[in-house]
C-alpha positions as CSV (number, residue, x, y, z in Angstrom):
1,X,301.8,126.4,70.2
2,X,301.5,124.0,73.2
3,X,298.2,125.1,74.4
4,X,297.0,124.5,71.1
5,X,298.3,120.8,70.8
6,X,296.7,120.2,73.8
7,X,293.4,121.7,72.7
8,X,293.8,119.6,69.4
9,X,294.8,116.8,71.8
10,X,292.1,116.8,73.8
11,X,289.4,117.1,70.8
12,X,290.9,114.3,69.2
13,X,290.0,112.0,72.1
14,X,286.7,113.3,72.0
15,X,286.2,112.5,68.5
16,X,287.5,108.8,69.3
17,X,285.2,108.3,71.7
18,X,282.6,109.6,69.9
19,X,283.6,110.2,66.1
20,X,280.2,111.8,65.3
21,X,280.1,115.0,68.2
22,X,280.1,117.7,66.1
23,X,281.9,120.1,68.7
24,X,285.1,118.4,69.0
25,X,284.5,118.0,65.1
26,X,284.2,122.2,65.2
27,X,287.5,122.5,67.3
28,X,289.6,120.2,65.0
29,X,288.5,122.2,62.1
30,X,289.3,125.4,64.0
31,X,292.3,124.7,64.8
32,X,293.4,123.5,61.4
33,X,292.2,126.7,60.3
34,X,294.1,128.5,62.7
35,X,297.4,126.6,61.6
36,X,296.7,126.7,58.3
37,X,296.7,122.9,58.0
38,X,294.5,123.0,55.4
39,X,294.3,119.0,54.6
40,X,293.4,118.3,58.1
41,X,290.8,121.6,58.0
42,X,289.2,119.9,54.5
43,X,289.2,117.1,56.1
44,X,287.2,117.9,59.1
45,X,284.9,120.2,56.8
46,X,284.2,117.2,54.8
47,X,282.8,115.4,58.0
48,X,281.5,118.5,59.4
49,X,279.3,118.7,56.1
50,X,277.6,115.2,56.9
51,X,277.3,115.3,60.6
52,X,275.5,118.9,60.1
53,X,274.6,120.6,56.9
54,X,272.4,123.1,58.4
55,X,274.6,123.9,61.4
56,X,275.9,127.2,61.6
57,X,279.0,127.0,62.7
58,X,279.5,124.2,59.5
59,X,278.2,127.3,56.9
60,X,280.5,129.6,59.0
61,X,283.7,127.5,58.5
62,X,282.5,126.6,54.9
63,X,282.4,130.5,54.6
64,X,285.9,130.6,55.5
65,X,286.9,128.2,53.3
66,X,285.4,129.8,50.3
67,X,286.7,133.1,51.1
68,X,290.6,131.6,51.4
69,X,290.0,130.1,47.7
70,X,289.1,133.2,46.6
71,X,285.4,132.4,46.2
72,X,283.9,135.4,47.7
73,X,280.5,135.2,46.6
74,X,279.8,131.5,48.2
75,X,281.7,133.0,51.1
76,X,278.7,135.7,51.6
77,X,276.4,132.7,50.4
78,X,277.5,130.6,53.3
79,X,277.7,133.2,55.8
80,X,274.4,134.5,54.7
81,X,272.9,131.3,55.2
82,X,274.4,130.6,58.3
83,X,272.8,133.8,59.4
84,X,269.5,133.1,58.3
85,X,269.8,130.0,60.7
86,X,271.3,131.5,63.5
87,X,270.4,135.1,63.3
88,X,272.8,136.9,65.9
89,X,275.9,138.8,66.6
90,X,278.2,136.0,66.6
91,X,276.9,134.9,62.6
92,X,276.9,138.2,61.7
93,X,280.4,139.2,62.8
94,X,282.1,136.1,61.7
């Protein structure tokens, strides 16, 4: 777990210095996901969806979030979407 509280460490200084960049914004979200913090993951998805609606990586991590509440239809929606913007491997895989 330390190489993860350092990621989370270091993307949190990022995100003070600039509270808007939307990758440090993705990590934090990751890695909330990946602890299964899942205030500090909502949270981050809630700012994720203003800084960038449209962006993939957003639909993809909304697309997780829908599939962990059991909403497997906006899951697909969301991931579908995300493909449709970003047509590759990585969207479809994910």
């Amino acid at each position: 777990l330390g190489k993860l509280d350092a990621a989370r460490g270091h993307a949190r200084r990022a995100v003070a210095l600039d509270e808007n960049y939307l990758p440090s914004r993705l990590a934090l979200a990751r890695l909330a996901m990946l602890t299964n913090e899942k205030e500090e993951f909502d949270q981050q998805l809630a700012k994720l969806r203003q800084l960038g609606p449209e962006n993939p990586d957003v639909l993809l991590l909304q697309a997780a979030s829908a599939q962990a509440d059991g909403d497997l239809d906006g899951a697909r929606e969301f991931a579908a979407n995300a493909y449709s913007l970003a047509p590759s491997t990585g969207t479809l895989v994910a």
